[in-house]
C-alpha positions as CSV (number, residue, x, y, z in Angstrom):
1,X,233.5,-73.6,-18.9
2,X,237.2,-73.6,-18.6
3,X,238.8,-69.9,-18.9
4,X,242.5,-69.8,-19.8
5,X,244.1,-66.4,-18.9
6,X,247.8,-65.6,-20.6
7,X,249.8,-63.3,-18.9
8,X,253.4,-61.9,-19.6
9,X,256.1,-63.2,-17.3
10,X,257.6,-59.2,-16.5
11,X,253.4,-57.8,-16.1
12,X,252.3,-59.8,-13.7
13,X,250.9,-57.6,-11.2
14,X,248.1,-57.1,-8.5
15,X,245.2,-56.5,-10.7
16,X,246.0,-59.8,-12.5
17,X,245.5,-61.7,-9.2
18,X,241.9,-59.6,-8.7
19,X,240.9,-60.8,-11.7
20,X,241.3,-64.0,-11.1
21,X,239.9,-64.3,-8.3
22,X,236.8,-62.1,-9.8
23,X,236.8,-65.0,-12.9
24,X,237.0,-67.8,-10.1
25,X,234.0,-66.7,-8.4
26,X,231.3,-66.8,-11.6
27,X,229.1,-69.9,-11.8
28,X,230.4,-72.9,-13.4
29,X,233.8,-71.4,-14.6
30,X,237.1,-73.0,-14.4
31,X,240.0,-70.7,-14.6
32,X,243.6,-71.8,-15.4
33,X,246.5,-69.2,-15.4
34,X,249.9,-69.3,-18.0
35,X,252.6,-67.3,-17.9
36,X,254.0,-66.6,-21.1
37,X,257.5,-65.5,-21.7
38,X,258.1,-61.8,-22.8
39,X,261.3,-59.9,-23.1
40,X,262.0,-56.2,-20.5
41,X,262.0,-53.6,-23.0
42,X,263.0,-50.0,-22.9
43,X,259.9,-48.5,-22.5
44,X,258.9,-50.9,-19.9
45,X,262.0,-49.9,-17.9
46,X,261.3,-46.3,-18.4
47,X,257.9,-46.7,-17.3
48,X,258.6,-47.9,-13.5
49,X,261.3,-45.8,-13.0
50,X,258.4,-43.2,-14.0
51,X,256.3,-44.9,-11.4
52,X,259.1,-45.1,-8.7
53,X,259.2,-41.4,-8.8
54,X,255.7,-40.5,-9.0
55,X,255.2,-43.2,-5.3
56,X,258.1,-41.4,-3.7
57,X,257.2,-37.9,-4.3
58,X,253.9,-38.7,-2.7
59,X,254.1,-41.6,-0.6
60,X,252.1,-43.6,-3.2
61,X,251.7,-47.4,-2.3
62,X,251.7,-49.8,-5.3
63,X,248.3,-51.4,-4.9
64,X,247.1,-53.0,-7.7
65,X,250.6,-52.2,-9.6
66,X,252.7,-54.3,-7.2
67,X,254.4,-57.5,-8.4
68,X,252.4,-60.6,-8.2
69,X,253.1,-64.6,-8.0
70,X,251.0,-66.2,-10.4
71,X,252.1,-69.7,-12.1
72,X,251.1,-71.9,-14.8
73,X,249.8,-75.4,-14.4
74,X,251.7,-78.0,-12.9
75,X,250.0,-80.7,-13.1
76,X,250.0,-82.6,-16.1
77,X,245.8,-83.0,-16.3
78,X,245.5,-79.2,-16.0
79,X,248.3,-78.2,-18.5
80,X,246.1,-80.7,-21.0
81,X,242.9,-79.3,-20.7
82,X,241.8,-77.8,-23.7
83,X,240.2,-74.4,-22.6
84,X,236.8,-73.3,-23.9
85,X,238.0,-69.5,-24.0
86,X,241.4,-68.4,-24.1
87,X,242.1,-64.9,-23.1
88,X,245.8,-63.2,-23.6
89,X,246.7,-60.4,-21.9
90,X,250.0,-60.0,-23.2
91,X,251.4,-57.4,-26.1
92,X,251.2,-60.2,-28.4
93,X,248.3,-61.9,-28.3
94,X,247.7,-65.2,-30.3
95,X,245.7,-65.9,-33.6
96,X,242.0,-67.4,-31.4
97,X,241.6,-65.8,-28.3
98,X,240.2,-63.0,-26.6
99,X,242.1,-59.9,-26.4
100,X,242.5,-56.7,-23.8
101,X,243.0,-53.6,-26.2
102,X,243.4,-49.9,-25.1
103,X,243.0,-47.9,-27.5
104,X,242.8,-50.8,-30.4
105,X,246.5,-51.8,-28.8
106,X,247.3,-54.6,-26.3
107,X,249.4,-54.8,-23.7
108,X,250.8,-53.0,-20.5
109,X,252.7,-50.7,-22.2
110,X,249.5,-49.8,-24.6
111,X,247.4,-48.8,-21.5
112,X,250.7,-46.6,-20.6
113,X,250.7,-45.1,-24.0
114,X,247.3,-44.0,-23.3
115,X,247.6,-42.3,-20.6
116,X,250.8,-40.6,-21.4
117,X,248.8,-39.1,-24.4
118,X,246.6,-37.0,-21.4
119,X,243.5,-39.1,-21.8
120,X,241.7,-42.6,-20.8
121,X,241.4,-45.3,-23.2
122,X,238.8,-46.7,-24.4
123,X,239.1,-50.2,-23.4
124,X,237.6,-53.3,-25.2
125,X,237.4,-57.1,-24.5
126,X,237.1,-58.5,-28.2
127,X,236.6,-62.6,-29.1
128,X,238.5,-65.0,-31.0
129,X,235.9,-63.7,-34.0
130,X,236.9,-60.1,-33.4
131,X,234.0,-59.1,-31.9
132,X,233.2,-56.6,-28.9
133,X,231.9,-58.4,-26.0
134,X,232.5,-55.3,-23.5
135,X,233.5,-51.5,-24.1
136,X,234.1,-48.9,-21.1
137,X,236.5,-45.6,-20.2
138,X,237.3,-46.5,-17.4
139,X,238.7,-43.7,-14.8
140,X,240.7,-42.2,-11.8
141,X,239.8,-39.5,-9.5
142,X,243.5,-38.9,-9.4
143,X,244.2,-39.0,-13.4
144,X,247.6,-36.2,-12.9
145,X,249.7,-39.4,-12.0
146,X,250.3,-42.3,-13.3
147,X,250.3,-44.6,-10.5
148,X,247.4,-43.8,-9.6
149,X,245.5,-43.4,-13.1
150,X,246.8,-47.0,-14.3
151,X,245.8,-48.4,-11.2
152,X,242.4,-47.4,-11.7
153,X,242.5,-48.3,-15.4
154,X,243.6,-52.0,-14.5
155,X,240.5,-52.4,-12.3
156,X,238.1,-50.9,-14.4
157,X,239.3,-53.3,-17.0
158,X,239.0,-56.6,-14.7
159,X,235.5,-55.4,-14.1
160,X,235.0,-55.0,-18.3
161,X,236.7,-58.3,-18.8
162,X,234.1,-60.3,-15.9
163,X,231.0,-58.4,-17.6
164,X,232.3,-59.5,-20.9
165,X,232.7,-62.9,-19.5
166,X,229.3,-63.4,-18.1
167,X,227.7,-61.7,-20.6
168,X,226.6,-58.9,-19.2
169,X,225.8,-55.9,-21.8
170,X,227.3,-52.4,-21.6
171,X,226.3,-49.2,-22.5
172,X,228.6,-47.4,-25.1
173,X,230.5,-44.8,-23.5
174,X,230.3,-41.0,-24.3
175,X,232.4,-39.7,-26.8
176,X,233.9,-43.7,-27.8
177,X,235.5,-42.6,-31.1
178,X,238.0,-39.6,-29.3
179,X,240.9,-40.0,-31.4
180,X,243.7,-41.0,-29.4
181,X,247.2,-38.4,-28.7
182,X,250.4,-39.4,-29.2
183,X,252.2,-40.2,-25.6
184,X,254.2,-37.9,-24.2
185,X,258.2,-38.6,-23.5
186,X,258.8,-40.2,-20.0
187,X,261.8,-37.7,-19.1
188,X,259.1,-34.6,-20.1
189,X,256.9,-36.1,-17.9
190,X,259.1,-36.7,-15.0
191,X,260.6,-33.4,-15.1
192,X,256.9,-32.4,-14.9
193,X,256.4,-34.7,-11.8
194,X,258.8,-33.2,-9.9
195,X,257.5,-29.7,-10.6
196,X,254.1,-30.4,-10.5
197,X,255.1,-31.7,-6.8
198,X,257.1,-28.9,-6.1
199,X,254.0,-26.1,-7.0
200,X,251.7,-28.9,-4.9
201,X,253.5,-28.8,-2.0
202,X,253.0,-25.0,-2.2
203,X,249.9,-24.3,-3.3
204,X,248.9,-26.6,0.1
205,X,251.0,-24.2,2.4
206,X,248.9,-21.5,0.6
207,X,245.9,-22.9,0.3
208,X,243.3,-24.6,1.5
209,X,242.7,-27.7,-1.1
210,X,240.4,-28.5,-2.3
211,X,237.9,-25.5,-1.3
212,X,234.2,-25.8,-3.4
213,X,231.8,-23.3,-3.5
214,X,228.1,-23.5,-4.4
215,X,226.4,-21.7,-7.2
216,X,222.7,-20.4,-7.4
217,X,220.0,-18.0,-8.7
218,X,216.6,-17.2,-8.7
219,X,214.9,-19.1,-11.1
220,X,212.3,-16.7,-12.9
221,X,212.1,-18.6,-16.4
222,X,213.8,-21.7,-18.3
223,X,216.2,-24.0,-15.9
224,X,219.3,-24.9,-17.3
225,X,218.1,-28.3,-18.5
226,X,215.9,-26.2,-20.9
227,X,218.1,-23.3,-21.8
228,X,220.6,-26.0,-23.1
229,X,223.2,-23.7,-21.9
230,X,224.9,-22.2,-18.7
231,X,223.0,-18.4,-18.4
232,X,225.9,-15.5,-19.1
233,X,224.9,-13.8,-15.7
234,X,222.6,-14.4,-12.1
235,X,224.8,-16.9,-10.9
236,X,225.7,-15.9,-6.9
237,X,228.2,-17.7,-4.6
238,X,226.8,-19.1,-1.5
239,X,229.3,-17.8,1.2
240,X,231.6,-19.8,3.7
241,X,233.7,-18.5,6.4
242,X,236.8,-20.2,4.6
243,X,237.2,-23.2,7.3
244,X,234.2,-25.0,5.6
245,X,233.2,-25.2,2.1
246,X,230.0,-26.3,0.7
247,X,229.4,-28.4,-2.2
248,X,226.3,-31.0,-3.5
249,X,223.3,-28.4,-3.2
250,X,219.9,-29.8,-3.6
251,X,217.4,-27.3,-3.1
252,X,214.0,-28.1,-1.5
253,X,210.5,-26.2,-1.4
254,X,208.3,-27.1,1.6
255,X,205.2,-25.3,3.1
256,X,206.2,-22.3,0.6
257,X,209.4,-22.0,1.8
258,X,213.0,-23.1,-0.1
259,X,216.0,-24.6,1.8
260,X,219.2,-25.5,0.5
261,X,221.0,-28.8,1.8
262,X,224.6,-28.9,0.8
263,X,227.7,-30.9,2.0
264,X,229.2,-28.9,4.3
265,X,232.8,-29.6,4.9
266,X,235.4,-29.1,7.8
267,X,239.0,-28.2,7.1
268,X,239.7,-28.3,10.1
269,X,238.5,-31.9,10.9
270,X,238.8,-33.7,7.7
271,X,235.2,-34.6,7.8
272,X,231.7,-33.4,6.1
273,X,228.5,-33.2,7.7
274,X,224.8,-32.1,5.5
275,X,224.0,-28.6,6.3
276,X,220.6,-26.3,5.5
277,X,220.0,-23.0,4.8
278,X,216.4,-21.1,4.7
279,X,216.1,-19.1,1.9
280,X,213.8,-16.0,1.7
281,X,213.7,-12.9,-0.4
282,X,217.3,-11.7,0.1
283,X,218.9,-15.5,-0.6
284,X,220.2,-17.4,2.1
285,X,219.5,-16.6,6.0
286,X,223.3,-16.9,7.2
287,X,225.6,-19.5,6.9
288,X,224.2,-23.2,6.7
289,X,223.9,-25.2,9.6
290,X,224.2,-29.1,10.3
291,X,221.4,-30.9,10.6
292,X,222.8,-34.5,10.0
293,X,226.6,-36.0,11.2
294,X,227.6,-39.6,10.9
295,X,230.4,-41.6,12.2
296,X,231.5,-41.5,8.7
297,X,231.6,-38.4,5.9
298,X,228.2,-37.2,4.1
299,X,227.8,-35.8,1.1
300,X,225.4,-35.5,-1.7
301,X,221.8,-34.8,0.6
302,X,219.3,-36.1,-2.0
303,X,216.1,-34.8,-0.5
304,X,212.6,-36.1,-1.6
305,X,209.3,-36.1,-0.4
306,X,207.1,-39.5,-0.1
307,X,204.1,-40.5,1.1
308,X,203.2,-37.5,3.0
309,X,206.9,-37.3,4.4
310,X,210.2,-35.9,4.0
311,X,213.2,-38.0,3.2
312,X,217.1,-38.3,2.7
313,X,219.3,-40.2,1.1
314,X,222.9,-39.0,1.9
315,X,226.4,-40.5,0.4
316,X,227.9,-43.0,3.0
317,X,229.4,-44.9,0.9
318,X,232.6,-44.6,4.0
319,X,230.2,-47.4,6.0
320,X,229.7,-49.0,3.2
321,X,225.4,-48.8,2.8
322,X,223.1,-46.6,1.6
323,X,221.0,-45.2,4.2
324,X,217.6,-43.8,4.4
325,X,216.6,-40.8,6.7
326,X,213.2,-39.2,7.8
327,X,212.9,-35.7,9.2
328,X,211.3,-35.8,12.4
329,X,211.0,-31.8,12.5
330,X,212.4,-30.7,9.2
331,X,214.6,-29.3,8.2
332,X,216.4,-29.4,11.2
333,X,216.2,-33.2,13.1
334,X,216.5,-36.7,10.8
335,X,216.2,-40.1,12.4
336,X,217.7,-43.1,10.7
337,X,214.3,-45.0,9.0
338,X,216.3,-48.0,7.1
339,X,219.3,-49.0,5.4
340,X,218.5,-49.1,1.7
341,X,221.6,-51.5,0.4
342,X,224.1,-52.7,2.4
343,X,228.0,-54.1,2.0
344,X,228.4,-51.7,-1.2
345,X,230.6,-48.8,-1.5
346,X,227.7,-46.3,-3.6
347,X,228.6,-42.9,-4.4
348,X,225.7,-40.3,-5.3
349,X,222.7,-42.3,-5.0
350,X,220.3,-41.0,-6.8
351,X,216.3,-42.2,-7.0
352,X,212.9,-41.6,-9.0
353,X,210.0,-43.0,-10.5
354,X,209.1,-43.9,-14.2
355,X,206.4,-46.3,-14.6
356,X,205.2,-46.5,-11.8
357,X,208.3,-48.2,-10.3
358,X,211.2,-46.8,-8.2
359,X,214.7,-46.8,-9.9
360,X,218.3,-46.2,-7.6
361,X,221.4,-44.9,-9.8
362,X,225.3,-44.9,-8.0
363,X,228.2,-45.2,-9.2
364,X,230.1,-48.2,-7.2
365,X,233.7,-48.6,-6.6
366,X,235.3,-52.1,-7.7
367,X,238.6,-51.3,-6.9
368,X,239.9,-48.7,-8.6
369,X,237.8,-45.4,-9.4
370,X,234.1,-44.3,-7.5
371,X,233.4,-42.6,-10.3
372,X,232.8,-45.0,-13.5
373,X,230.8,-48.0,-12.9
374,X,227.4,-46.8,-12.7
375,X,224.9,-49.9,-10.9
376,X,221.1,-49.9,-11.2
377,X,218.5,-51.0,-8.2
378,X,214.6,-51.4,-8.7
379,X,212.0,-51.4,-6.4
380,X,208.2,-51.1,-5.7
381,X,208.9,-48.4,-3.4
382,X,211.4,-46.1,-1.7
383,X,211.5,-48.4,1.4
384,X,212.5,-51.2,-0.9
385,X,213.3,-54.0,-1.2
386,X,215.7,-53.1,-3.6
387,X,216.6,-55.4,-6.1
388,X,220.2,-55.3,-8.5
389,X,220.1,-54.9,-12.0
390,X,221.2,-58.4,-13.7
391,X,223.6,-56.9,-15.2
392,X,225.2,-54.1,-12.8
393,X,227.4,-52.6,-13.3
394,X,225.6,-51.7,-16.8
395,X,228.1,-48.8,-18.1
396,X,231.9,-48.3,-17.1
397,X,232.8,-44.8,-18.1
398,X,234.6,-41.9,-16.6
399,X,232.6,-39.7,-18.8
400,X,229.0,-40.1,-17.9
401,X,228.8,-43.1,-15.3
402,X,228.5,-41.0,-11.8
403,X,225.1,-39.2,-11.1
404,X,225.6,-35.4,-10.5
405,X,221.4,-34.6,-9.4
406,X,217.8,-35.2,-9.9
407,X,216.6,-37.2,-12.6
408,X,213.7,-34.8,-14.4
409,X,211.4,-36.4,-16.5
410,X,211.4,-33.1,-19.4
411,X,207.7,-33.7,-21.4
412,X,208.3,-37.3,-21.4
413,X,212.0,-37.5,-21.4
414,X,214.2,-38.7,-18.9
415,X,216.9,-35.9,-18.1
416,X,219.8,-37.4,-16.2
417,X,223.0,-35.2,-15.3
418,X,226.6,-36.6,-14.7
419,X,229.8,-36.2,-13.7
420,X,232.1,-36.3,-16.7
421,X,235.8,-37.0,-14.3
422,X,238.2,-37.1,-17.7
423,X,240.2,-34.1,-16.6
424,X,239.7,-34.6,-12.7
425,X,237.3,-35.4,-10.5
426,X,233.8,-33.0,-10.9
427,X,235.7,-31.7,-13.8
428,X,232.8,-31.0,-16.0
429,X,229.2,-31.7,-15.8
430,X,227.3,-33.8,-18.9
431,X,223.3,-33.7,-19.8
432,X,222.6,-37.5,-20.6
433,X,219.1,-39.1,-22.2
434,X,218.2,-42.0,-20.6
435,X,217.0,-43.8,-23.9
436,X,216.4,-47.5,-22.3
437,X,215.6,-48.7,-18.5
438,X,214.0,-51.8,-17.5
439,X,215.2,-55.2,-16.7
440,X,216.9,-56.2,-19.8
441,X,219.0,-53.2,-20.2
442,X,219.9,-49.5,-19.7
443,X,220.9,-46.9,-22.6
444,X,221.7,-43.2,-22.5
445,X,223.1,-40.7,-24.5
446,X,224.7,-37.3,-24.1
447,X,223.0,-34.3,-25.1
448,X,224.6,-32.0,-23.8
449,X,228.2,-30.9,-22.1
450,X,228.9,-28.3,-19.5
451,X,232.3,-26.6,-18.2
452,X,233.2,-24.1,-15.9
453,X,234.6,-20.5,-18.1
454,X,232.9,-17.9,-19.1
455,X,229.3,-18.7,-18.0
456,X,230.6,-20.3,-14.4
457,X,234.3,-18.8,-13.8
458,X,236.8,-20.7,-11.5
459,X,237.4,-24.3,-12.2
460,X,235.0,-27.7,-11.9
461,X,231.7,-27.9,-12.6
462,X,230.1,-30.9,-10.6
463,X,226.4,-30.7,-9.9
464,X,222.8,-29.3,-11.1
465,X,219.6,-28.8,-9.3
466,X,216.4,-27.0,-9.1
467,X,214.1,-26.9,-6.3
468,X,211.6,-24.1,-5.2
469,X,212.1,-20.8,-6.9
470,X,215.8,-21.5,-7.2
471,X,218.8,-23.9,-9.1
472,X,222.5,-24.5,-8.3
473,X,225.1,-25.4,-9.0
474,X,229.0,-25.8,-7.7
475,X,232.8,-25.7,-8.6
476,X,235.8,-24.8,-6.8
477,X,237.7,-22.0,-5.9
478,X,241.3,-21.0,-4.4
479,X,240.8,-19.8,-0.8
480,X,244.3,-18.3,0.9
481,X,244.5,-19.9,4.5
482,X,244.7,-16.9,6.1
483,X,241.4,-15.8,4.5
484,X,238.5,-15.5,6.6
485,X,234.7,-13.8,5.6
486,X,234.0,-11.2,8.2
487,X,230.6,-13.1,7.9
């Protein structure tokens, strides 16, 4: 197949390169490049000085938004050849090829637009018959800045325009007919910038940033997941001493007994470690304690038991594997057992069982965001081997793509909640039905949405668990530096 990709002579950037290079490497495809001929415009203009700003008030690199070099063909037997697929990239694409649209709009500036309008596009590679071959949100962990938001936007959309290519299916994404807001001005948004830099800068002399804190109460009745709601009341914080914060619980009953595992994060080091705490009839007994450090930073301490034995599966996605540990004397000693996947940057794996077969769900970064491209693995056991779904990753979506806790199988149905990052990463927390898994395909829907207010004060709402007689949950909260718990 011979793939022709159009790209405006002023919008050539990094992400363009990645793509071809990503469209290069799929079997039996032949990509050629032309530059088309576009005219600066105001907007464009307005836009980089926008970005300038934004990369020097906080030492931003250009990464995927950095000028690239690409040409068209030169010689005259490539310039010739009639392409099978033609796909333009630029504001003004041609009658008969495949279009990039953000929002129903192509173009740069369109994916701009977007984002000046305070949300992520949904983003859609249609054919020369105007049909959708690929549909995602894709996402930023950093979605206050520009920079850093289209960045991310640009490589979710190389990864939507490769799946589209190879025909790989994608799940619709939450929420896909949001109604789009009108962008704000640049110079409102750049005397913003330089505020919201100013109050930053501040609120990090101030503050320790971020600081999360972990929810929980005794579970005596319904669990969240069958409430449908947040309860009004019985939620307690899980004290720190203000250096450390703790965040990803997963609660574990063994022997009669419940133990909390949690991320527990260093301010003073830059690093997280898992922690445990034993929990008796008061709540915790003191402060957790690290039972597991790496060369790299832990998180997420998904705890099962297997076969007669305890295990962990704890984010490394810093060394680039998913690694499996057994406790040797739990809680408190873990030995490495295997790594699971290896030479894949996985965030939150999660794992369970329908069918009689093991199923692995992370979000995987491709270049831009960790949070939206959520990738599937199989296997005939927890050990492995583990083998990729054909068609990872099989949803791109800010939304409802990053796992945030146990899968529970509810009478029958599988109960999956996620990380919806639209607002900021761990923003809010979504309840999604997993409606289709098995080797052709994977489906879910939402059913229900959490945020932090009322029912969970302070801001982000990012995980949910239940395990022994209690469930949790966490956010975040402002902690002065010069605070410290007399505990």
């Amino acid at each position: 197949m011979h793939l022709e990709v159009r790209i405006g002579s002023r919008s050539q950037r990094r992400w363009h390169e990645e793509l071809i290079t990503r469209l290069r490497a799929l079997p039996d495809t032949e990509v050629s490049v032309r530059i088309v001929t576009e005219e600066p415009t105001k907007e464009r203009k307005q836009l980089e000085r926008l970005l300038t700003l934004e990369r020097r008030l906080h030492g931003l690199a250009k990464g995927l938004l950095a000028p690239a070099s690409l040409s068209s063909p030169t010689s005259r037997s490539e310039a010739e050849s009639t392409p099978d697929i033609v796909l333009d990239l630029t504001s003004t694409p041609a009658q008969g090829t495949w279009r990039l649209l953000y929002d129903g709009r192509s173009g740069h500036d369109a994916a701009a637009d977007a984002l000046r309008g305070g949300r992520f596009p949904l983003v859609s590679v249609v054919d020369d018959s105007g049909a959708v071959r690929a549909a995602g949100r894709p996402g930023s962990e950093l979605p206050g800045l520009l920079s850093t938001a289209l960045a991310d936007l640009h490589a979710g959309s190389v990864t939507l325009i490769v799946g589209a290519v190879s025909g790989s299916p994608f799940v619709t994404p939450a929420d896909a007919d949001e109604k789009p807001a009108s962008p704000r001005p640049f110079a409102q948004i750049a005397a913003r910038r330089v505020v919201g830099a100013a109050i930053r800068l501040a609120y990090r002399m101030l503050y320790r940033a971020p600081h999360w804190r972990v929810g929980w109460r005794r579970l005596d009745g319904p669990d969240v997941l069958d409430l449908g709601e947040l309860p009004k009341s019985g939620w307690e914080d899980l004290d720190d001493d203000g250096y450390r914060f703790f965040a990803d619980p997963f609660p574990f009953a063994h022997q009669g007994r419940t133990y909390l595992f949690v991320e527990d994060f260093d301010h003073r080091t830059g690093k997280g470690v898992i922690s445990v705490s034993e929990w008796d009839e008061n709540g915790p007994k003191g402060l957790p304690t690290p039972v597991l450090t790496h060369e790299v930073h832990l998180s997420y301490p998904f705890v099962l038991e297997h076969d007669g034995e305890i295990w962990m599966i704890p984010e490394t996605s810093g060394a680039r594997r998913v690694e499996l540990h057994r406790a040797t004397r739990f809680p408190w000693d873990w030995e490495r057992h295997s790594i699971l996947l290896d030479d894949v940057e996985a965030s939150d794996v999660t794992v369970f069982t329908n069918d009689g077969r093991w199923w692995m769900m992370a979000t995987v970064g491709f270049g831009g965001s960790l949070s939206d491209s959520l990738c599937i693995w199989s296997a005939p056991d927890l050990t492995g081997p583990w083998t990729p779904h054909a068609h990872n990753p099989v949803l791109v979506d800010i939304a409802s793509a990053r796992p945030a806790g146990h899968v529970v199988n509810k009478n029958g149905t599988l109960l999956r909640p996620v990380q919806d990052g639209r607002t900021g990463y761990g923003a809010a927390l979504g309840i999604a039905e997993i409606t289709k898994l098995d080797d052709d395909g994977f489906d879910q829907r939402i059913v229900r949405h959490h945020t932090s207010g009322e029912r969970w004060p302070g801001t982000r709402l990012h995980t949910l668990n239940v395990g022994g007689d209690i469930e949790t949950i966490d956010g975040s909260r402002l902690v002065p530096r010069f605070w410290r718990s007399r505990g």
